[in-house]
MIPAPA-654310 format. One line per field, with one value per atom (N, C-alpha, C, O): residue in three letters; x, y, z. Coordinates in nm, 3 decimals. Layout:
<atoms>
code ALA,...;
xx X,...;
yy Y,...;
zz Z,...;
</atoms>
This chain:
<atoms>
code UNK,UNK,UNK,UNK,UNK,UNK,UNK,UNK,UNK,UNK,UNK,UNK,UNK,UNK,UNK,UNK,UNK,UNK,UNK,UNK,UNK,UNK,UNK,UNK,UNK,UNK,UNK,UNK,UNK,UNK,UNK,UNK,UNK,UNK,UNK,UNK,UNK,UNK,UNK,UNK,UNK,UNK,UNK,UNK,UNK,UNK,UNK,UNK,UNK,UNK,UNK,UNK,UNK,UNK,UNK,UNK,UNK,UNK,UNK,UNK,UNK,UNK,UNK,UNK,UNK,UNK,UNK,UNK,UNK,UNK,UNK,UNK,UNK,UNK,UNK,UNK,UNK,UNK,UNK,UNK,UNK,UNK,UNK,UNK,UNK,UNK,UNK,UNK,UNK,UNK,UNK,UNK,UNK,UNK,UNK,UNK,UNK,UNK,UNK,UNK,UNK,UNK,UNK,UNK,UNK,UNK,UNK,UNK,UNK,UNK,UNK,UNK,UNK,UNK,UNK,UNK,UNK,UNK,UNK,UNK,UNK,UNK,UNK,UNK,UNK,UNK,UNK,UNK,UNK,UNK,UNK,UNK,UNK,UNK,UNK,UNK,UNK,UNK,UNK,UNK,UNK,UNK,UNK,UNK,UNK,UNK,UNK,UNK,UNK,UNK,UNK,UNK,UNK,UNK,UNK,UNK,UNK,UNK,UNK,UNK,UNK,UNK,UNK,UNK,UNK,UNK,UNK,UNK,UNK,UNK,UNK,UNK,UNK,UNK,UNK,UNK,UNK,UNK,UNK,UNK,UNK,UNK,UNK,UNK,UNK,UNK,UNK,UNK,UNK,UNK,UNK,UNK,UNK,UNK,UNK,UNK,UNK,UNK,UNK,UNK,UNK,UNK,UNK,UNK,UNK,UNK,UNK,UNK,UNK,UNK,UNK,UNK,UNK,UNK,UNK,UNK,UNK,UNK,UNK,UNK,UNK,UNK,UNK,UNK,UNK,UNK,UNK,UNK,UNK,UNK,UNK,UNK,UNK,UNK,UNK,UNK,UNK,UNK,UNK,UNK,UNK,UNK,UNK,UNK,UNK,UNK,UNK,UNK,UNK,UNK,UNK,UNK,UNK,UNK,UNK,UNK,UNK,UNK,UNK,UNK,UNK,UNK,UNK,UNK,UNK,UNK,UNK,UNK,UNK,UNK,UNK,UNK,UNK,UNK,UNK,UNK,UNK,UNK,UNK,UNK,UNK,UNK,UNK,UNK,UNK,UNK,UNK,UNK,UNK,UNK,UNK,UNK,UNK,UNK,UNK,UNK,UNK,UNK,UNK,UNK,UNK,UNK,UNK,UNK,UNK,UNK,UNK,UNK,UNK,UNK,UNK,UNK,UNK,UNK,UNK,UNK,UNK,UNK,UNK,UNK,UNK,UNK,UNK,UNK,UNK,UNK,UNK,UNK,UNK,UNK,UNK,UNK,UNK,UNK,UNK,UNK,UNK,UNK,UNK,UNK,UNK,UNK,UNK,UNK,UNK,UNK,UNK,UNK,UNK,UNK,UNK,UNK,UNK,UNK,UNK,UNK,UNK,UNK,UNK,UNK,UNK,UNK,UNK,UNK,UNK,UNK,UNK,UNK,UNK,UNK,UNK,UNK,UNK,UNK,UNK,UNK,UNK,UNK,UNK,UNK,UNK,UNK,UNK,UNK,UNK,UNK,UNK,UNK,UNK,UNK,UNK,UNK,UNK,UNK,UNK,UNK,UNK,UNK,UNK,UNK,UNK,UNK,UNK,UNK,UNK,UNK,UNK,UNK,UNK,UNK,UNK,UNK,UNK,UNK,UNK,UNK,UNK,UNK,UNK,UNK,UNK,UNK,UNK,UNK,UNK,UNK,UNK,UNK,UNK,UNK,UNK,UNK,UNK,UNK,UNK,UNK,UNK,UNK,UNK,UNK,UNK,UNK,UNK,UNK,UNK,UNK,UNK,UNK,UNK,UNK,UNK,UNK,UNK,UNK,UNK,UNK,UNK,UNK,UNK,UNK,UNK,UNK,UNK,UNK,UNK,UNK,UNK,UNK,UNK,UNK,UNK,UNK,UNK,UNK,UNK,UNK,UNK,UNK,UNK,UNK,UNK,UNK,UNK,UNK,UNK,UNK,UNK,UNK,UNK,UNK,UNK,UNK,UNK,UNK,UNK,UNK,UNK,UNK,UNK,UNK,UNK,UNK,UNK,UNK,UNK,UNK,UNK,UNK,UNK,UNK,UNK,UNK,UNK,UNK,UNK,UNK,UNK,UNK,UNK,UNK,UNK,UNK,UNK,UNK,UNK,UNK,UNK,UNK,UNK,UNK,UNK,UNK,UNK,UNK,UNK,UNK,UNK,UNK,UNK,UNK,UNK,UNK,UNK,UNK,UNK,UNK,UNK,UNK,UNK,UNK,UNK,UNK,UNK,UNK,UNK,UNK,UNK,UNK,UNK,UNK,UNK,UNK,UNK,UNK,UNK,UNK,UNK,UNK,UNK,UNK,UNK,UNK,UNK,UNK,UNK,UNK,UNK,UNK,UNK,UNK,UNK,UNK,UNK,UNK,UNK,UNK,UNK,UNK,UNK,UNK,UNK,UNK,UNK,UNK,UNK,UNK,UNK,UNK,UNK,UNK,UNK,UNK,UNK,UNK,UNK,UNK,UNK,UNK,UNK,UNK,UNK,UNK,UNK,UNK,UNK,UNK,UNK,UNK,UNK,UNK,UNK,UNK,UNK,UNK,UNK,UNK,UNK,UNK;
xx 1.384,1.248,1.156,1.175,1.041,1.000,0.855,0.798,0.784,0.617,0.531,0.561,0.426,0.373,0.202,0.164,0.112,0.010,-0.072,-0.025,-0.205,-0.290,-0.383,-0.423,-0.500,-0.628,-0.741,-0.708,-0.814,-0.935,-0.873,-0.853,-0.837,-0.824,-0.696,-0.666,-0.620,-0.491,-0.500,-0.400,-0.574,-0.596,-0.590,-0.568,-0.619,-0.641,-0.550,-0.431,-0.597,-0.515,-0.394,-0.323,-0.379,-0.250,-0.145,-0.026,-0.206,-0.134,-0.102,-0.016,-0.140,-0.132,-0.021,0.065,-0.075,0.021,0.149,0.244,0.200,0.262,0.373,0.490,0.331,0.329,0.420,0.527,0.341,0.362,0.476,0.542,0.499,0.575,0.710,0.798,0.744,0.867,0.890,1.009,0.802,0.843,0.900,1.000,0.795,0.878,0.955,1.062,0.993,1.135,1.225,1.325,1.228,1.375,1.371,1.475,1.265,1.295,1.318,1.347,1.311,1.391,1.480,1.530,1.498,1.651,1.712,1.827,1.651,1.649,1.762,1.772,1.859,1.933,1.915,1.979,1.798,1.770,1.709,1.695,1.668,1.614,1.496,1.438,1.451,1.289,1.267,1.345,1.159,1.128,0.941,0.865,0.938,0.762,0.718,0.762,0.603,0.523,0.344,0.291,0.297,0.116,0.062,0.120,-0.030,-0.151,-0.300,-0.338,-0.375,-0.532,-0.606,-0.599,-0.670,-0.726,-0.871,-0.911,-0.902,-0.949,-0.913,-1.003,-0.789,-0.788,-0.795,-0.790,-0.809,-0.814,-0.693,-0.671,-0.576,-0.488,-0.481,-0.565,-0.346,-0.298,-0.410,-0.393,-0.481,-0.620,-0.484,-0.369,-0.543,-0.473,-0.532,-0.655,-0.447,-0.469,-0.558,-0.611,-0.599,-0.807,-0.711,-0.599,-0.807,-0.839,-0.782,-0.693,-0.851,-0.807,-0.653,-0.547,-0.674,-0.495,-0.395,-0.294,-0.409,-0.350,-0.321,-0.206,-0.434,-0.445,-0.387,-0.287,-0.404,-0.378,-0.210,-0.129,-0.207,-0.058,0.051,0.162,-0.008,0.092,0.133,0.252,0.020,0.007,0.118,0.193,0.160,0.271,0.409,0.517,0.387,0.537,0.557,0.649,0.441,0.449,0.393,0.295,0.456,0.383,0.332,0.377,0.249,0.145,0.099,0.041,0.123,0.038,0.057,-0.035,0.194,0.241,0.208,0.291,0.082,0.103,-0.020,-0.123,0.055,-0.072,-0.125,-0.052,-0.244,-0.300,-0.242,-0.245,-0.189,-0.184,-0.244,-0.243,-0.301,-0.370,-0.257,-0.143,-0.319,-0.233,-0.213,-0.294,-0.083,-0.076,-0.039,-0.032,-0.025,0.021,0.130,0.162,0.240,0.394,0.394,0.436,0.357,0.385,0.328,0.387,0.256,0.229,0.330,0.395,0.340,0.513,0.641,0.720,0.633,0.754,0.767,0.873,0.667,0.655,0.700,0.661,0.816,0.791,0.649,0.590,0.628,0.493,0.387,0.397,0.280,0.177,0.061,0.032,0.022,-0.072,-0.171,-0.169,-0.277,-0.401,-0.461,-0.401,-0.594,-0.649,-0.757,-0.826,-0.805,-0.931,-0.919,-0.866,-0.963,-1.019,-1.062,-1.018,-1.143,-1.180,-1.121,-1.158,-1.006,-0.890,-0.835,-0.840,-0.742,-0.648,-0.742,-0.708,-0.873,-0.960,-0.901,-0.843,-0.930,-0.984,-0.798,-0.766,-0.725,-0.588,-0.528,-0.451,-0.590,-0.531,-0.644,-0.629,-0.763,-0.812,-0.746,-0.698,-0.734,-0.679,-0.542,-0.500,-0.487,-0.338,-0.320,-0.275,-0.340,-0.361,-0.176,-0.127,-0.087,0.078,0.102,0.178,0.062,0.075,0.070,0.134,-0.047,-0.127,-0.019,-0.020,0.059,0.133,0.244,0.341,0.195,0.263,0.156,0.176,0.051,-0.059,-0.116,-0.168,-0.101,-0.190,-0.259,-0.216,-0.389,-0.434,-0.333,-0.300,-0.299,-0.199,-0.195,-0.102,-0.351,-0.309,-0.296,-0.255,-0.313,-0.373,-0.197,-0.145,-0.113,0.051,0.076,0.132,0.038,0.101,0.117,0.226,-0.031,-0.066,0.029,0.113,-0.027,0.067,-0.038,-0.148,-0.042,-0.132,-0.216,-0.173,-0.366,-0.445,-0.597,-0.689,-0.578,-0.682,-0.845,-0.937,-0.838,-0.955,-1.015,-1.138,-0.949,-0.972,-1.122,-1.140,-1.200,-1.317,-1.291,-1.203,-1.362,-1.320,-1.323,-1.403,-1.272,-1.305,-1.266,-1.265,-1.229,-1.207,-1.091,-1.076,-0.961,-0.839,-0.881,-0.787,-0.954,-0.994,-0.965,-0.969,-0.911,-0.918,-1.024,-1.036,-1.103,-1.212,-1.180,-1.128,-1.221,-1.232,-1.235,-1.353,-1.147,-1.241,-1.314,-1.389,-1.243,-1.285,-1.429,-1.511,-1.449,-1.526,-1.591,-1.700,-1.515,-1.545,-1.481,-1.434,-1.555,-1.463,-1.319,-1.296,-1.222,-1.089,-1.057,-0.951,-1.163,-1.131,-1.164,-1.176,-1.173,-1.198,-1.059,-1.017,-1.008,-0.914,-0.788,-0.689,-0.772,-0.677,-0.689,-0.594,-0.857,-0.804,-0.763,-0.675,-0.775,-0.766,-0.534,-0.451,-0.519,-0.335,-0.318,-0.224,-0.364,-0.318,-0.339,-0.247,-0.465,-0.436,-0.367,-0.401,-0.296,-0.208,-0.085,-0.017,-0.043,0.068,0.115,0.223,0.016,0.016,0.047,0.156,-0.032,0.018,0.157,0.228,0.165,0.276,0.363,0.444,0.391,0.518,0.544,0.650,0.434,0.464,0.482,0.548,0.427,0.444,0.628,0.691,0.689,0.793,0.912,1.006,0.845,0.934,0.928,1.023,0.801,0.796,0.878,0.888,0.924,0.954,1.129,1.187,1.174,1.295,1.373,1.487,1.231,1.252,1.372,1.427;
yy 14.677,14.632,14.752,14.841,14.759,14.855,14.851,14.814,14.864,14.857,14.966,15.079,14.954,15.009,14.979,14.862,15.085,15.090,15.137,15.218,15.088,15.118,15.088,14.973,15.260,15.220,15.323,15.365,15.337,15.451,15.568,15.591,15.655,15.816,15.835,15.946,15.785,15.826,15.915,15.896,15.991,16.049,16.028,16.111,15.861,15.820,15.726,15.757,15.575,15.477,15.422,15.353,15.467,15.408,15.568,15.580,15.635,15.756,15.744,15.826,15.680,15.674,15.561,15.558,15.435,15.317,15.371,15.305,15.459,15.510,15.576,15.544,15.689,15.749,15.698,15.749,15.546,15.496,15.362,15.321,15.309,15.276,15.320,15.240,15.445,15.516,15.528,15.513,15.559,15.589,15.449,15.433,15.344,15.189,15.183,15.171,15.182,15.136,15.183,15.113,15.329,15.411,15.332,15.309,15.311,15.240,15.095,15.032,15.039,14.892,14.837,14.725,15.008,15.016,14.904,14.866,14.854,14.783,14.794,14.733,14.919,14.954,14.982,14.924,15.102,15.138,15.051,15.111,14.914,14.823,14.812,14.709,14.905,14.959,15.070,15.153,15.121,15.198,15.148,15.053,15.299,15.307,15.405,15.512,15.404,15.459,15.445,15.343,15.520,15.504,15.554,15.622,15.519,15.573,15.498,15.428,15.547,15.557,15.492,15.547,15.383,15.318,15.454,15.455,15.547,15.636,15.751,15.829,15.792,15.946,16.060,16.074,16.140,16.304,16.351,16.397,16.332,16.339,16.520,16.610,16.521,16.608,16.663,16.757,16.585,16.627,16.631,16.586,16.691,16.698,16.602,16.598,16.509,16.456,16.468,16.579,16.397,16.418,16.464,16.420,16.586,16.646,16.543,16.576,16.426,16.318,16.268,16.269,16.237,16.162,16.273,16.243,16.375,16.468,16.501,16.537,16.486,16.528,16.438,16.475,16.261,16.160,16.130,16.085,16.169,16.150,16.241,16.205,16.376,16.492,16.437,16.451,16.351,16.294,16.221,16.258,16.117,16.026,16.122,16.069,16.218,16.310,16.318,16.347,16.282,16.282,16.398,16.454,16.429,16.584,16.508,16.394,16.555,16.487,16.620,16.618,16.723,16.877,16.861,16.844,16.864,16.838,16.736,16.683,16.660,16.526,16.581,16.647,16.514,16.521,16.385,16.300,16.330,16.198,16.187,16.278,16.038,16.031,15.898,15.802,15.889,15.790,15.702,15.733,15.550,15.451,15.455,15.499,15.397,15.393,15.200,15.102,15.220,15.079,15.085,14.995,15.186,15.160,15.138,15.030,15.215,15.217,15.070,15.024,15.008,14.861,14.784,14.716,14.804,14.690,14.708,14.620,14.880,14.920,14.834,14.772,14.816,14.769,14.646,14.585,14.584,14.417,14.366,14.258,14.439,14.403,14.527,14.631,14.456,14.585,14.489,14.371,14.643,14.642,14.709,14.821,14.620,14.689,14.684,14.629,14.742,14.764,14.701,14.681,14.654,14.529,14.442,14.499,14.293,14.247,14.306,14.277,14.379,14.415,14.462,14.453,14.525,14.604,14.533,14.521,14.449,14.335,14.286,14.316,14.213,14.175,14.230,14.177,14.304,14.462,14.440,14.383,14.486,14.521,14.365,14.366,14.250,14.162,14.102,13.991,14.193,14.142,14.265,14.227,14.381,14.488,14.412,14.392,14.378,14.368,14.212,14.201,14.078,13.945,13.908,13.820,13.996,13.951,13.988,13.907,14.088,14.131,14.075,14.098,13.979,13.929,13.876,13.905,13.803,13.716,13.796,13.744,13.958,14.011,14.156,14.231,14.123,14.160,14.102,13.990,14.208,14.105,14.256,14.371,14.186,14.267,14.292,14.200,14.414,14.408,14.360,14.358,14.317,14.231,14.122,14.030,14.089,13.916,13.911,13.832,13.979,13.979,13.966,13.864,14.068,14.072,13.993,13.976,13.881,13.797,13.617,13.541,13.619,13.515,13.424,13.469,13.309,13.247,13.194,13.152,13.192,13.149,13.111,13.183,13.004,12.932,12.949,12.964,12.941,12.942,13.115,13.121,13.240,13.338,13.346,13.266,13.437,13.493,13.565,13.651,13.545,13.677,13.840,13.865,13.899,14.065,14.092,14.204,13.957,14.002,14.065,14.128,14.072,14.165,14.285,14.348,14.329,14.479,14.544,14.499,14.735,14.821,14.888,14.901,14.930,15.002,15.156,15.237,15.172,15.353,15.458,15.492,15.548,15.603,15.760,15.843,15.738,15.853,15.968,15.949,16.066,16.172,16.100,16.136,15.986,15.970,16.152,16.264,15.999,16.144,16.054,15.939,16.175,16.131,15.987,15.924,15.957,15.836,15.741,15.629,15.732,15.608,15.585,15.495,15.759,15.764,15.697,15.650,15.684,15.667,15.519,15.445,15.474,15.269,15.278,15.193,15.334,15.273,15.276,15.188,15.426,15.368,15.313,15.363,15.251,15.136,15.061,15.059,14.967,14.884,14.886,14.805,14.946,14.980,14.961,14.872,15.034,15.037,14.863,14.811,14.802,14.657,14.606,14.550,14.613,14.522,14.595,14.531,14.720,14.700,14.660,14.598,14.665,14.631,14.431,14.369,14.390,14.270,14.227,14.126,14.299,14.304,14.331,14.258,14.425,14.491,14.338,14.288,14.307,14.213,14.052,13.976,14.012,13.937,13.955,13.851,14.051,14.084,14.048,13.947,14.126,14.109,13.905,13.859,13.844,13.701,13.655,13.545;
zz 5.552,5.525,5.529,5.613,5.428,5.452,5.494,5.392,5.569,5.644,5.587,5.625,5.501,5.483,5.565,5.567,5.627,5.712,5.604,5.524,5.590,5.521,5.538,5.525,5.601,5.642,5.538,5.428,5.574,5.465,5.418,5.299,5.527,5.488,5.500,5.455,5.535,5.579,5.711,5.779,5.758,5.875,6.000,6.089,6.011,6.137,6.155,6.157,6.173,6.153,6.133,6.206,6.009,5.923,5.944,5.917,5.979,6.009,6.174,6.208,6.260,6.402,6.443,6.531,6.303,6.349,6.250,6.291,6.139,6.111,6.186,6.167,6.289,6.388,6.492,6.524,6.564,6.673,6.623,6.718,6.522,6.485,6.469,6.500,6.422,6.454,6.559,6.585,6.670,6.815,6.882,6.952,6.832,6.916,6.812,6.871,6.652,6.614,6.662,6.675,6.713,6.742,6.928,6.989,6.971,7.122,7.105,7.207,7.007,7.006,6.943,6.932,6.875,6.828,6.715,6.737,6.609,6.512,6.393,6.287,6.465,6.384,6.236,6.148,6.210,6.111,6.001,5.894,6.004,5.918,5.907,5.872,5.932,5.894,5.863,5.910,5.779,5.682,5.727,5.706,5.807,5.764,5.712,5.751,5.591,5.541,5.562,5.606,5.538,5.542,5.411,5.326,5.412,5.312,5.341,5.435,5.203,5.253,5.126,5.016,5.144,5.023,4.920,4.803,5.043,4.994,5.026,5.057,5.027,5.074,4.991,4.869,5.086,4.975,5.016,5.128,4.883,4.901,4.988,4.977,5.071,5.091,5.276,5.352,5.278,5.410,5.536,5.529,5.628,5.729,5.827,5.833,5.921,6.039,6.102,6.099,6.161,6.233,6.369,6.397,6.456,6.512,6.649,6.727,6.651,6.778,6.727,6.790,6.629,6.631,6.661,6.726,6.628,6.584,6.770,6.798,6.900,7.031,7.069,7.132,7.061,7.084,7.086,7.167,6.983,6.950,7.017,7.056,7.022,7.066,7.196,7.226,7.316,7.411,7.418,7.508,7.346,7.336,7.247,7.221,7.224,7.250,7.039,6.963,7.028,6.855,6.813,6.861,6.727,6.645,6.501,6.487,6.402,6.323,6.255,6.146,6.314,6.250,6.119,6.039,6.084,5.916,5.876,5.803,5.901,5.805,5.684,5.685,5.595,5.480,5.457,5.509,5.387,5.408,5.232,5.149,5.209,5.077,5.030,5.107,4.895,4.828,4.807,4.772,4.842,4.817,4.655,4.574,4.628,4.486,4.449,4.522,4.315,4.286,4.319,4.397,4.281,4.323,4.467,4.508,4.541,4.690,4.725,4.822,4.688,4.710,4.690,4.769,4.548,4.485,4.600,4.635,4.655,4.669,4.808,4.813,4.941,5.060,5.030,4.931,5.142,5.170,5.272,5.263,5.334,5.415,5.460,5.526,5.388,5.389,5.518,5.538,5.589,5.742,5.689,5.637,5.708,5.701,5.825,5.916,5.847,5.985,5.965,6.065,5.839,5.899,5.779,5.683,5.754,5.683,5.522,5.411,5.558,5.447,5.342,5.225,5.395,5.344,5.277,5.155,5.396,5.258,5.212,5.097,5.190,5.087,4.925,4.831,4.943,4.865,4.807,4.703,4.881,4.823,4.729,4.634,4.790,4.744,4.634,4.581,4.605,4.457,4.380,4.273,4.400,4.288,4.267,4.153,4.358,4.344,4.375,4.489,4.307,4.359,4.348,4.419,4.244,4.247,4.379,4.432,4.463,4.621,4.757,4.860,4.721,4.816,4.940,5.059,4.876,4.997,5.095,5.150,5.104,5.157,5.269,5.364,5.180,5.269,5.393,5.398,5.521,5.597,5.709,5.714,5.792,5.895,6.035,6.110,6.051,6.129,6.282,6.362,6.298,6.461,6.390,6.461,6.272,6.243,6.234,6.314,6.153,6.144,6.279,6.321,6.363,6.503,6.566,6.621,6.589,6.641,6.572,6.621,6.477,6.402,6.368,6.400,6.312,6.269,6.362,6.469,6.324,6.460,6.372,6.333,6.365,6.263,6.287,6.207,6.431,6.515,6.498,6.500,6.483,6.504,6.398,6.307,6.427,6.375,6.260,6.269,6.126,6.031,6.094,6.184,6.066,6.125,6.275,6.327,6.347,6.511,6.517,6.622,6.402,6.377,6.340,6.291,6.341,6.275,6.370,6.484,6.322,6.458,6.384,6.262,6.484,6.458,6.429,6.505,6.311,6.248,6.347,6.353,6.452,6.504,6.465,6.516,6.349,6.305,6.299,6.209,6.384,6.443,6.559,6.602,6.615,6.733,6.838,6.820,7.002,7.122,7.117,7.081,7.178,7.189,7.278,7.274,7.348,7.440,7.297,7.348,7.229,7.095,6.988,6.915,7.040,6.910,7.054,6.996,7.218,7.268,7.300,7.327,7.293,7.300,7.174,7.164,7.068,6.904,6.918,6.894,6.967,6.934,7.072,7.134,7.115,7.271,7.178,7.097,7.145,7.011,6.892,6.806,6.875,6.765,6.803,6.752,6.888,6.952,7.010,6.980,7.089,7.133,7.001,6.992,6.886,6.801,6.700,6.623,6.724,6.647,6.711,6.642,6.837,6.906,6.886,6.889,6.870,6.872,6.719,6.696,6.617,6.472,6.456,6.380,6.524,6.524,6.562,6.500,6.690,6.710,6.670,6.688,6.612,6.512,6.364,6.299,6.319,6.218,6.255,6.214,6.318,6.419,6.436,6.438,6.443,6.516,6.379,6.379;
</atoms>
């Protein structure tokens, strides 16, 4: 299966839950049946990793120096069985460009979480933290991390 993360720049976000996703697949040991990728509904292709993910991450034993940010494409959409976005707005957006897609798009706590009728529009969002201080970019992969792990093992069920 393959997970694709997709937030603005590729820099932050979708590059962190990218990131932190390899680290819990290889710890829950899924026997290789996942495949993650990221990208950026706006990136400049090729940008390097923000400054916090890049500190954030080294923290949790991840290196990130080499990442380049890349622009989502149409293939890389087709190519994912399940695409993570980080707010609302996102899959909005991905599932009017791309409406053959849709039923495979979702916000990745709203996936994590599972269906919850009652929830608020936008209360699944992780917040951007981009040119925040590093304490924004370390709740942002604690939230990431929480939901991928339960995304991970939802997927698993």
């Amino acid at each position: 299966m393959r997970l694709l993360f997709v937030c603005t720049g590729n820099t932050c976000r979708s590059l962190m839950a990218e990131a932190l996703a390899s680290k819990i697949i290889d710890r829950l040991n899924p026997a290789g049946k996942l495949e993650v990728a990221s990208a950026g509904l706006a990136a400049f292709p090729g940008a390097p990793a923000s400054i916090g993910a890049c500190s954030v991450l080294s923290g949790e034993g991840v290196d990130v120096s080499e990442h380049k940010a890349k622009q989502l494409t149409e293939e890389m959409l087709h190519d994912a069985d399940l695409v993570l976005t980080m707010t609302a707005a996102q899959k909005e957006h991905l599932a009017d460009l791309f409406p053959e897609t849709a039923e495979k798009i979702f916000v990745l706590k709203e996936f994590a979480q599972g269906p919850s009728p009652d929830i608020e529009e936008g209360s699944h969002d992780i917040t951007d933290p981009f040119g925040q201080p590093e304490s924004v970019y370390r709740q942002c992969a604690g939230e990431l991390a929480q939901a991928i792990e339960q995304a991970i093992k939802r997927i698993a069920e």
